[in-house]
C-alpha positions as CSV (number, residue, x, y, z in Angstrom):
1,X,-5.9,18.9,-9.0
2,X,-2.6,17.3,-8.8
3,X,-0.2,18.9,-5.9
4,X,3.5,19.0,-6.8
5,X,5.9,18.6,-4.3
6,X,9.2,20.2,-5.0
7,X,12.4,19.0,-4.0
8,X,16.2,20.2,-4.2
9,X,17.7,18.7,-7.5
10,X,18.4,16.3,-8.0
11,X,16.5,14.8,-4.9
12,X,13.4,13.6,-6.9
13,X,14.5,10.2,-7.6
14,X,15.4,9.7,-3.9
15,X,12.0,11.5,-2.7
16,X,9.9,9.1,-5.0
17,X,11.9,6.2,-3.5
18,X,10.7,7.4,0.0
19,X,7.3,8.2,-0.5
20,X,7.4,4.5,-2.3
21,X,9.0,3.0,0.9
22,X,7.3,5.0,3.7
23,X,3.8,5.8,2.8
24,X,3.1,2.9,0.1
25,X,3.0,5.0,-3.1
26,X,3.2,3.6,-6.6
27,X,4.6,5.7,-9.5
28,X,2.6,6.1,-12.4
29,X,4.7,7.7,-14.7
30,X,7.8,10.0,-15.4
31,X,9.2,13.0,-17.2
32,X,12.7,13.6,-17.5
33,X,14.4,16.9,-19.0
34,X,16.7,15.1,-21.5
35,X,18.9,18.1,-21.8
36,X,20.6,18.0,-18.8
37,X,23.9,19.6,-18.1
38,X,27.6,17.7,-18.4
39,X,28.4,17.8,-14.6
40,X,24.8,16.3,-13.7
41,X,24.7,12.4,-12.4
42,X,21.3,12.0,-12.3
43,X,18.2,12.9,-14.7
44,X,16.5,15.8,-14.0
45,X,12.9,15.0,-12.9
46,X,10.5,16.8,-14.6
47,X,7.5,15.0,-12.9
48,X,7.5,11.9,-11.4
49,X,3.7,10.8,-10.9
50,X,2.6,8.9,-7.7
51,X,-0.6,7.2,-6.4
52,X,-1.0,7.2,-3.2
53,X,-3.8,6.7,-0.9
54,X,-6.3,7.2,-4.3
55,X,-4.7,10.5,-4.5
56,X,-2.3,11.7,-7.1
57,X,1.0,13.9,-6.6
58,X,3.7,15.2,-8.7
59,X,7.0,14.8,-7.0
60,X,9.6,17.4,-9.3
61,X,13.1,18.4,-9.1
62,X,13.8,21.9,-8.7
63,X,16.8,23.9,-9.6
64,X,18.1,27.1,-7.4
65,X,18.3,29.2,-11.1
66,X,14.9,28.3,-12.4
67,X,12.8,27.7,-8.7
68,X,9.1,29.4,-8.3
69,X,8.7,28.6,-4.8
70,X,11.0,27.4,-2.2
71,X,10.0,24.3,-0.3
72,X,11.5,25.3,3.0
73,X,8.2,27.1,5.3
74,X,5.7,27.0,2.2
75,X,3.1,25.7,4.9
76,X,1.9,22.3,2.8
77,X,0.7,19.8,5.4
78,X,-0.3,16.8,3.7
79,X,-2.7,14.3,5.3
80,X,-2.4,10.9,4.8
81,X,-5.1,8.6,5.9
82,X,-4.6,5.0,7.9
83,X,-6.2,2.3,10.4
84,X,-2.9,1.9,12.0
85,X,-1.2,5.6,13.0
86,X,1.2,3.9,14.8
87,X,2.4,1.4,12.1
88,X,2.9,3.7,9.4
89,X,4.8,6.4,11.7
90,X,7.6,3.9,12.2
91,X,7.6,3.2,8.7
92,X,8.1,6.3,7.7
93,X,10.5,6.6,10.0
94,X,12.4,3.8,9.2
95,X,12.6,5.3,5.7
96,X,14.1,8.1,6.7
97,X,11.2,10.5,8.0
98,X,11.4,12.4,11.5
99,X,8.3,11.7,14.1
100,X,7.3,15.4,15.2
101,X,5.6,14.8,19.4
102,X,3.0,12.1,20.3
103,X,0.5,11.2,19.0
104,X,-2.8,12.0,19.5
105,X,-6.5,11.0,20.2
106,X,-10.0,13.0,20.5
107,X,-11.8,15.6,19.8
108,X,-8.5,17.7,18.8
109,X,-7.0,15.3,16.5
110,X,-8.8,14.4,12.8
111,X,-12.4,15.0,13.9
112,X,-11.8,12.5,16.5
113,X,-9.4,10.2,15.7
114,X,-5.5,9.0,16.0
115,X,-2.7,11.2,14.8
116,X,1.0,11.6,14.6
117,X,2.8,14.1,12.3
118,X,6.6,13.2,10.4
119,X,8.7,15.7,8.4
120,X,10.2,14.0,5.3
121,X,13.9,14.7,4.3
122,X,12.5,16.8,1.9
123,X,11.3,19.2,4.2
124,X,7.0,18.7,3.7
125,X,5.1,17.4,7.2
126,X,2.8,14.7,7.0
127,X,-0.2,14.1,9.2
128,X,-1.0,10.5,9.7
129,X,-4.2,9.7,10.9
130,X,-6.9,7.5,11.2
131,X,-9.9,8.0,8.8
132,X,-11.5,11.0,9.9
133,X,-15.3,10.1,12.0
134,X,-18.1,12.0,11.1
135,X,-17.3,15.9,12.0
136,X,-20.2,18.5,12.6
137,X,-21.5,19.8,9.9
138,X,-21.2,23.7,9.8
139,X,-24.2,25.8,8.0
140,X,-22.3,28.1,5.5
């Protein structure tokens, strides 16, 4: 499974810079709509491919005319996993990211551990968190 984050077009190319700069991500490949339109600067990302964390994501434009889903309140929380919360907050901050209240420790907070929360420019909120300890297990 491969989640695709959507972003106003043509924001991909600045998103995959981000997620590059503030979480560490390396892009693995690219697909680009060759037939773009006249008045249009900048490709249009079909699917730019990242690794990150030993997870993959699809980061795509999307156009108003043609969009499945809106980004705005979809309710994606992605969690990304760290030994220092604090360290890559500020990153991600200093890429352009917005730190969302304190951060966190105990029983409330990743099975135990640290977290903090961002909200990228493109709308999606990021837990950051140290690897989660051992939770209890629950019987099904």
């Amino acid at each position: 499974m491969k989640p695709q984050l959507m972003v106003e077009a043509p924001k991909a190319l600045d998103a995959v810079q981000f997620y590059k700069t503030a979480f560490g991500a390396v892009e693995a490949g690219r697909t680009v709509y060759l037939k773009r339109k006249a008045e249009q600067e900048l490709p249009h990302i079909l699917s730019a491919q990242l690794e990150l964390a030993g997870s993959t994501i699809l980061v795509s434009d999307i156009a108003e005319d043609s969009a499945p889903v809106k980004t705005e309140g979809n309710g994606c929380v992605l969690c990304l996993e760290t030994k220092d919360v604090e360290a890559a907050i500020a990153k991600a901050v200093s890429a352009g990211a917005v730190a969302k209240g304190e951060i966190t420790e105990g029983d409330g907070a990743c099975c135990g551990g640290r977290v903090g929360k961002v909200k990228d420019p493109y709308g999606y909120v990021w837990l950051v968190c140290t690897p989660a300890k051992k939770c209890v297990d629950v019987e099904a």
